[in-house]
C-alpha positions as CSV (number, residue, x, y, z in Angstrom):
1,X,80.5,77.6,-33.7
2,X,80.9,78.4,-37.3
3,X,83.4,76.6,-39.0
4,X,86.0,78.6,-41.3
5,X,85.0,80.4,-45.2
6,X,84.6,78.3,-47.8
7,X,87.2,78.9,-49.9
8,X,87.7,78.0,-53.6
9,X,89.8,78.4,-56.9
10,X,88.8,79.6,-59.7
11,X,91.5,79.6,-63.0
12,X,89.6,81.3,-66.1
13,X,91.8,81.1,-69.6
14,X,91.6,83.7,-71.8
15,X,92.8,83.6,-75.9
16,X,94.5,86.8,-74.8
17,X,98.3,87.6,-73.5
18,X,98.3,89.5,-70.1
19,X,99.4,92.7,-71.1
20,X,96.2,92.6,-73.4
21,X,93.8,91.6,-70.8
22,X,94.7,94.4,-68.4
23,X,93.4,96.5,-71.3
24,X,90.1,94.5,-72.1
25,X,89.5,93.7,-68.3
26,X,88.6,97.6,-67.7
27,X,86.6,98.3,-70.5
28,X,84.3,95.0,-70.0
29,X,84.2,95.9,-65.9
30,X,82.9,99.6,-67.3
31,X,80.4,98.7,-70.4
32,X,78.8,95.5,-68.2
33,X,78.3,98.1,-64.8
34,X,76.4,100.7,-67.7
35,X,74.6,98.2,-68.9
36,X,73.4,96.1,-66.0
37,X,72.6,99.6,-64.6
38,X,69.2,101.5,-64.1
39,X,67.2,103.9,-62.3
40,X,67.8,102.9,-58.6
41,X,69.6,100.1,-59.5
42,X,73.3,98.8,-60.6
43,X,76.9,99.6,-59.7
44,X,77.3,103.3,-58.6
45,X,81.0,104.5,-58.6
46,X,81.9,106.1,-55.3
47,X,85.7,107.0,-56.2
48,X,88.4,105.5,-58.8
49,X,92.0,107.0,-57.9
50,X,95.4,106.1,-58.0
51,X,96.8,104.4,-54.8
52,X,100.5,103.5,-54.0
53,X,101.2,100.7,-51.4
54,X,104.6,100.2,-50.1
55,X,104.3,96.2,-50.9
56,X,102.7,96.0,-54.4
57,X,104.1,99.6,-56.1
58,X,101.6,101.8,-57.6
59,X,97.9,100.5,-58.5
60,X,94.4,102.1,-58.4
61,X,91.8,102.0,-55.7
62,X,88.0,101.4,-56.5
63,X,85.0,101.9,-54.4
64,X,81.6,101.2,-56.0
65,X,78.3,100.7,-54.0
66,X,75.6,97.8,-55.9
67,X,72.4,98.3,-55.4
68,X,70.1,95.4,-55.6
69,X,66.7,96.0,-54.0
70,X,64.6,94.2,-56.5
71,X,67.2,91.3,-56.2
72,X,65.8,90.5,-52.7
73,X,63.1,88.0,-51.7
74,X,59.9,89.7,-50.5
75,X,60.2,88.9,-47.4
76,X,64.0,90.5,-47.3
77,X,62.7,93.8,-48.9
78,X,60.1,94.2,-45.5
79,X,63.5,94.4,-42.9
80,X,66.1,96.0,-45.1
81,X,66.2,99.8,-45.3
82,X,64.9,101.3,-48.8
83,X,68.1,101.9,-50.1
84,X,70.2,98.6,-49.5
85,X,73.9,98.0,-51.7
86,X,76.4,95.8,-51.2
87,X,80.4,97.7,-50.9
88,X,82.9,96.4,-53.4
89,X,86.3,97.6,-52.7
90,X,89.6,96.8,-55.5
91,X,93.3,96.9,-55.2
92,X,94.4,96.6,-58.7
93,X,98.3,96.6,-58.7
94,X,97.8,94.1,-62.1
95,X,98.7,91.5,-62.4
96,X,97.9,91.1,-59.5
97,X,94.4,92.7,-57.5
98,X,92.8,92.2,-54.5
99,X,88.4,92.8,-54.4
100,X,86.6,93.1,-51.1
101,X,82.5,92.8,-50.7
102,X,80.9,93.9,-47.3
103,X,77.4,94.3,-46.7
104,X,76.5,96.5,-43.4
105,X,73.5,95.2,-42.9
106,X,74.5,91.6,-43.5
107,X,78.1,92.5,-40.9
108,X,78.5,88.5,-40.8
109,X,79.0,88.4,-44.7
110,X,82.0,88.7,-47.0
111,X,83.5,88.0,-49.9
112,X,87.1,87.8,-50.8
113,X,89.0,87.4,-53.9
114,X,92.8,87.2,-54.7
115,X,93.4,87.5,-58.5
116,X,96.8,86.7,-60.3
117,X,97.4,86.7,-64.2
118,X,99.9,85.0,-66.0
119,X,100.6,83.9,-69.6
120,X,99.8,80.0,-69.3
121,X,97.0,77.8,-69.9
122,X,96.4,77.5,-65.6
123,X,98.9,74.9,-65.6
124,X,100.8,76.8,-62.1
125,X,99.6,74.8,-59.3
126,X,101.3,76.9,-56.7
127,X,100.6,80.5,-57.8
128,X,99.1,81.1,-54.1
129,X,101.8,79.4,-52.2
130,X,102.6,82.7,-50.6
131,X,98.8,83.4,-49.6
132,X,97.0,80.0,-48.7
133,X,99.9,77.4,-49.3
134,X,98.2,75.1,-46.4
135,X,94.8,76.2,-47.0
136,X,92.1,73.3,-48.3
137,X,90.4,74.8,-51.6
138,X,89.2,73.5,-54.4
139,X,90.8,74.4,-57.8
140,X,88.0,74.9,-60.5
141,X,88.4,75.2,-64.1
142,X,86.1,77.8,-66.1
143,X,85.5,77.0,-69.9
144,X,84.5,80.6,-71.6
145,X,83.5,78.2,-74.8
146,X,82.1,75.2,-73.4
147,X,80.6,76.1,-70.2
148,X,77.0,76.2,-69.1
149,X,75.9,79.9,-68.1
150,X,72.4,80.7,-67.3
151,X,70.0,80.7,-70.1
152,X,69.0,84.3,-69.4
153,X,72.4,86.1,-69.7
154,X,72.8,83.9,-72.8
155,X,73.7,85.8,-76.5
156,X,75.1,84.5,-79.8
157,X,76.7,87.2,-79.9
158,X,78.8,87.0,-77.1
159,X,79.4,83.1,-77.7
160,X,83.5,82.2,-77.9
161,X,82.0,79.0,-80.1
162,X,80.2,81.5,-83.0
163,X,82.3,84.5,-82.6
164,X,85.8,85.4,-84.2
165,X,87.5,88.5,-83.9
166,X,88.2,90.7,-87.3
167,X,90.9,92.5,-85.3
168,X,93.0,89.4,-84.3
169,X,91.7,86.7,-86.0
170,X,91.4,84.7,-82.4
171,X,88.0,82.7,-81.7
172,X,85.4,80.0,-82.8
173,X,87.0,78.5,-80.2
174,X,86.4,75.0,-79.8
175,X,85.7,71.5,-77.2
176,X,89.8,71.0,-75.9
177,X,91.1,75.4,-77.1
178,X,93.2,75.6,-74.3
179,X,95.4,73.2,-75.3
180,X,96.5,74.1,-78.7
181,X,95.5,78.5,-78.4
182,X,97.8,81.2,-78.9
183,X,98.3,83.2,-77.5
184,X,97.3,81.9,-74.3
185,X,96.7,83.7,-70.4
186,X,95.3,82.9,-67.0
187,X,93.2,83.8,-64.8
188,X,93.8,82.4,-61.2
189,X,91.0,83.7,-58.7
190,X,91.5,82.7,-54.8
191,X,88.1,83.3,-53.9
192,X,86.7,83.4,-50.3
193,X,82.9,83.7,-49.1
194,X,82.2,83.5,-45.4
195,X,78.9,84.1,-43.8
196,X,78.9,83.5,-40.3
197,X,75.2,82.5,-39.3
198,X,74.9,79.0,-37.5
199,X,72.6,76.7,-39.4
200,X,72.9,78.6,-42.8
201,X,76.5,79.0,-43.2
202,X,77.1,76.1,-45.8
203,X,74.1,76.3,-47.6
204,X,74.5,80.2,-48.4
205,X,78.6,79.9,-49.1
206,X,77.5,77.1,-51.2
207,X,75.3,79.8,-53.4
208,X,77.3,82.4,-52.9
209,X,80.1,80.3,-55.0
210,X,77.9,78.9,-57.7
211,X,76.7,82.8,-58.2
212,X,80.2,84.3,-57.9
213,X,81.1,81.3,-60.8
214,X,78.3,82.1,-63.0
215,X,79.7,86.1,-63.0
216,X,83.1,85.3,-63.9
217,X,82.0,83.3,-66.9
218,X,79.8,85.7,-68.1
219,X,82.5,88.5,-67.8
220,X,85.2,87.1,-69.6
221,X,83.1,85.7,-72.4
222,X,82.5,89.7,-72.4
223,X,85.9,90.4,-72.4
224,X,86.9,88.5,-75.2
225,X,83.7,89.1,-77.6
226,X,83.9,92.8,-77.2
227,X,87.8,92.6,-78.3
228,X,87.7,94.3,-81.4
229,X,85.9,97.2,-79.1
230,X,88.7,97.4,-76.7
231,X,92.3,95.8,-78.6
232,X,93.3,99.3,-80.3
233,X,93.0,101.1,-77.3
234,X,95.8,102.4,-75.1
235,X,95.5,102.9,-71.5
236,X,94.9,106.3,-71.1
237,X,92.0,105.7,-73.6
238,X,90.7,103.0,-72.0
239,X,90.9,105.2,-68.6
240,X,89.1,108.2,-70.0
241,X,86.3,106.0,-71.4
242,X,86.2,103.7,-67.8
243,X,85.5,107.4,-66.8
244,X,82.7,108.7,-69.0
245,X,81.3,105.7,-68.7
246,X,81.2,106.0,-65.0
247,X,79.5,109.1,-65.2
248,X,77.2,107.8,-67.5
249,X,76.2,104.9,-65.2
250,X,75.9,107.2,-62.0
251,X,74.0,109.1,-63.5
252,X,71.6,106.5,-65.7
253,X,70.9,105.2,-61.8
254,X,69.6,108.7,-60.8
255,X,69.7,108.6,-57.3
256,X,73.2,110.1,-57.2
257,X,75.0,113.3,-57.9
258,X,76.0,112.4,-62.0
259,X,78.9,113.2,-61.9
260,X,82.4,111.4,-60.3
261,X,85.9,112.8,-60.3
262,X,89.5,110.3,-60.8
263,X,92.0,111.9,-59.0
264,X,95.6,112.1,-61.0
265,X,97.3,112.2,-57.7
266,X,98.1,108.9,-55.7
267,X,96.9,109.0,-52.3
268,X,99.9,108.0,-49.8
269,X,99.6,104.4,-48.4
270,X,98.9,105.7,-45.0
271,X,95.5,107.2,-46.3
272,X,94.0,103.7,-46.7
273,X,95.9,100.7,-46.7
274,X,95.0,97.5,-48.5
275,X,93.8,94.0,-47.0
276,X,97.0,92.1,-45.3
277,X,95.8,88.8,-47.0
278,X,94.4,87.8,-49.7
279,X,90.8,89.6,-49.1
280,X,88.3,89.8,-51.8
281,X,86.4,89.6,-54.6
282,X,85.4,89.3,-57.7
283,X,82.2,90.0,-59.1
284,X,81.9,91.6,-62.2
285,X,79.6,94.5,-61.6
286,X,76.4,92.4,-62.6
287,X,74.2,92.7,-59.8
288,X,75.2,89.9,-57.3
289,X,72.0,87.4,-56.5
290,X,73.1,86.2,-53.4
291,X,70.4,86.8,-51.0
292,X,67.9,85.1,-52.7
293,X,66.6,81.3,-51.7
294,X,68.5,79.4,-54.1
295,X,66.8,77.8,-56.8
296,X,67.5,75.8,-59.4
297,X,68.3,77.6,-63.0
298,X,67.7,76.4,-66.4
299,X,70.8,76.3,-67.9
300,X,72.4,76.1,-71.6
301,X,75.9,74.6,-72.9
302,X,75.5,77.5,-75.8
303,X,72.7,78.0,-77.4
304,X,72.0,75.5,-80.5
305,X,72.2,77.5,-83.9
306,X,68.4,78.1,-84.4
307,X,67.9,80.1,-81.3
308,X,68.1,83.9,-81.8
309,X,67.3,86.1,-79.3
310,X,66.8,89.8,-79.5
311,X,70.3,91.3,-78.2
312,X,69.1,94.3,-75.8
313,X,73.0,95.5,-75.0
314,X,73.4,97.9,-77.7
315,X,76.5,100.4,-77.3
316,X,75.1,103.2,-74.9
317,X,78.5,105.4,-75.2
């Protein structure tokens, strides 16, 4: 028998109040899917609407579908139909959301994250009492200066160590920011990977993790060096470019009709209802990697000062 998901905790501080986050959290989520996008492959939008649940008020309800056929081994490409994409589904009542990944092909996999924000330095050791209060995980601090990320997603530009903000004056953050940055917020990510296939169970859960991990670093290092892009915006700004951007990427994949619509009127809870518990995930919309054998990945703390590489994410929009 399969034992239960692995289950882990992921807290991810940001130089950043909430309120501001919920702000550059949509615009990153939009500009990484467009980038990381391409004929055939990336994050395709399937519907972005508003949704009221009778629990957590009035949120909005994503569907996307990633595609990742050139992300399989060889071997996987031969079984799996042409067209293969992983399902991300997102509750966002902020602060608080709730992500969902499903595969059909894979029906034994899935990913779950639980996500809570709150203006602290992840100092609140009992955010998820409510959800997983007797629950073993493991709590896991993410550095967005001083972490390793993997050498190929790696850019000066982008580096909390080398960039400061004009707009807000916030960054060249150094070893020990947490403790003396203000403002200061949290990220708290109950995340849940379970893949129920005796004999590989641990060792894939174990990967999952590690690529789930790698993702969140990468997207809030986004978040924060694209913040003079995002901080003047309002929300219904940020909302019309999440959709032209949207359209944009739908369309930059071509296999799909280019164009999506966002409803203005909130479906009633009895339409769809949200996850009971605590279901989902996370990824950002980079392409997950999790199918392939895992391999080891040369890694970099940041990059020392007399590397430069070319920087191919230029604005598309």
């Amino acid at each position: 028998m399969c034992r239960n998901m692995l289950m882990k905790e992921y807290r991810i501080c940001m130089p950043l109040t909430v309120e501001e986050y919920r702000i550059g959290q949509l615009y990153m989520i939009s500009k990484h899917s467009h980038e990381q996008s391409d004929r055939g492959e990336g994050v395709e939008v399937v519907q972005n609407e508003p949704y009221e649940d009778p629990n957590y008020g009035n949120g909005q309800l994503t569907e996307k579908r990633v595609y990742l056929n050139s992300k399989l081994p060889s071997w996987a490409r031969a079984v799996v139909p042409k067209i293969f994409y992983v399902t991300e589904k997102a509750w966002n009542y902020y602060p608080y959301t709730i992500t969902e990944y499903t595969c059909s092909f894979l029906p034994k996999f899935s990913i779950h994250i639980e996500t809570k924000y709150e203006d602290n330095k992840g100092s609140n050791d009992n955010i998820f009492d409510n959800e997983a209060k007797d629950l073993d995980r493991e709590v896991c601090f993410i550095d967005i200066a001083c972490d390793e990320i993997p050498e190929r997603y790696y850019k000066e530009s982008e580096d909390p160590k080398y960039f400061k903000s004009e707009k807000t004056g916030r960054g060249l953050l150094k070893e020990g920011w947490r403790e003396t940055q203000q403002p200061i917020m949290c990220s708290y990510k109950l995340v849940s990977v379970k893949f129920e296939v005796w004999g590989l169970q641990t060792r894939v859960e174990q990967f999952v993790h590690k690529v789930v991990r790698d993702i969140l670093l990468i997207g809030h290092r986004q978040a924060f060096a694209w913040v003079d892009e995002w901080y003047d915006m309002t929300m219904d700004e940020v909302r019309e470019f999440e959709r032209a951007t949207q359209e944009a990427t739908n369309k930059k994949i071509g296999i799909f009709p280019p164009t999506i619509s966002i409803s203005n009127v909130a479906l009633p809870s009895s339409v769809r209802s949200a996850p009971s518990s605590a279901p989902s995930t996370p990824l950002s919309t980079d392409a997950p990697e999790f199918l392939p054998v895992p391999k080891d990945r040369q890694r970099k703390k940041s990059a020392p000062e007399t590397l430069t590489l070319p920087d191919p994410y230029k604005k598309d929009l």
